[in-house]
Wavefront OBJ file of the C-alpha trace (Angstrom):
o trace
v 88.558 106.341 86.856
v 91.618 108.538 86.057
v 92.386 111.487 89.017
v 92.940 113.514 86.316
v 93.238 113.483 82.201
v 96.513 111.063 81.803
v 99.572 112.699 81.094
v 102.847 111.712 80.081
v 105.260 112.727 82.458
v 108.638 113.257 80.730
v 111.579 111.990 83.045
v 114.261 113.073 80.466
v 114.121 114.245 76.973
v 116.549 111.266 75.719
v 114.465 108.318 77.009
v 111.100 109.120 76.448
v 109.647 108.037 79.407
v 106.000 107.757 79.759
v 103.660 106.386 82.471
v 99.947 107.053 83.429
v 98.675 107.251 86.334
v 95.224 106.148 87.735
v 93.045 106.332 90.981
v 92.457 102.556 91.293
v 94.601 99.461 91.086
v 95.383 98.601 87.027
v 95.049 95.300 85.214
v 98.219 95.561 83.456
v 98.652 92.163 81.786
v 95.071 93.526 80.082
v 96.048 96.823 79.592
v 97.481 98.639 76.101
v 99.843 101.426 75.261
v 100.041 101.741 71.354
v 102.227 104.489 69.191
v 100.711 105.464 66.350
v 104.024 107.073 64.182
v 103.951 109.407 61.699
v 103.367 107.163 59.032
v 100.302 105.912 60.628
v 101.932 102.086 61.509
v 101.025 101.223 65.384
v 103.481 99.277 67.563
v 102.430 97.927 70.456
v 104.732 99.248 73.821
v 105.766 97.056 76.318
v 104.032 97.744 79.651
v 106.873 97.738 82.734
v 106.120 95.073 85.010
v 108.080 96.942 87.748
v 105.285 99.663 87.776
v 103.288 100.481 90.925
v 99.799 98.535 90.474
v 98.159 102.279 89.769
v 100.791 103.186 87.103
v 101.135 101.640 83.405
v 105.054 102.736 82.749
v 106.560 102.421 79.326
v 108.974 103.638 77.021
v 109.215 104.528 73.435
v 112.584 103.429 71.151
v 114.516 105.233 68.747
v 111.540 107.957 67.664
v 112.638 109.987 65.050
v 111.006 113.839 64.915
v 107.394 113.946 63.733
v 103.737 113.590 64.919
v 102.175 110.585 67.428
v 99.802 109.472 68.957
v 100.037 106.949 72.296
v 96.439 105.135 72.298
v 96.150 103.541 75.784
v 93.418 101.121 76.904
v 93.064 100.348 81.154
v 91.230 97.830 82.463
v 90.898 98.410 85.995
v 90.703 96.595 88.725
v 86.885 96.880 89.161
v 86.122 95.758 85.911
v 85.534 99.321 83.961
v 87.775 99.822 81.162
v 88.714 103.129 80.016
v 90.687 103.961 76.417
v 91.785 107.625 74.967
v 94.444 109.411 73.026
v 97.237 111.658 73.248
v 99.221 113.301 70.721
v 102.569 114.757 70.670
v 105.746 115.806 68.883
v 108.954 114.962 68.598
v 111.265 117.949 67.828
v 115.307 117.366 66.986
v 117.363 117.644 69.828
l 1 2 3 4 5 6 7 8 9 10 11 12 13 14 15 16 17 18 19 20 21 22 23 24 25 26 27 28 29 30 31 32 33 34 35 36 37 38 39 40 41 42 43 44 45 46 47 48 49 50 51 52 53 54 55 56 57 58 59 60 61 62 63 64 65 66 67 68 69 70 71 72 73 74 75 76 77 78 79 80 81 82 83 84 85 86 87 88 89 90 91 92 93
């Protein structure tokens, strides 16, 4: 169960940083973050393994400006797995 609809939290413009945060302990070795680019190709994003065990933490490379979508998949702790989608933009600098 999320506390809230994830967000991205944006730690600075230039890296991208994204992480979502949860009310229970995550599964992250069976958890997903995938972009979806403009061109519709997927590429699956590393999960940090430095995260707190409520947090998936990644970060998106070199995105150029357009539409995405992160698709993100959570299997918690107790078993329940949860999946959803956010867009966004990328604007130029």
């Amino acid at each position: 169960m999320w506390s809230r609809e994830p967000r991205i939290r944006e730690r600075e413009r230039v890296k991208r940083g994204l992480f979502f945060e949860s009310v229970v302990k995550i599964d992250a070795t069976r958890s997903r973050l995938t972009l979806v680019t403009p061109d519709a190709s997927t590429q699956l994003l590393a999960i940090s393994k430095d995260a707190p065990a409520d947090i998936l933490a990644s970060q998106a490379q070199g995105l150029i400006p357009g539409e995405y979508r992160i698709r993100w998949q959570v299997l918690a702790s107790d078993g329940h797995i949860t999946r959803g989608e956010i867009p966004f933009k990328v604007t130029q600098p």
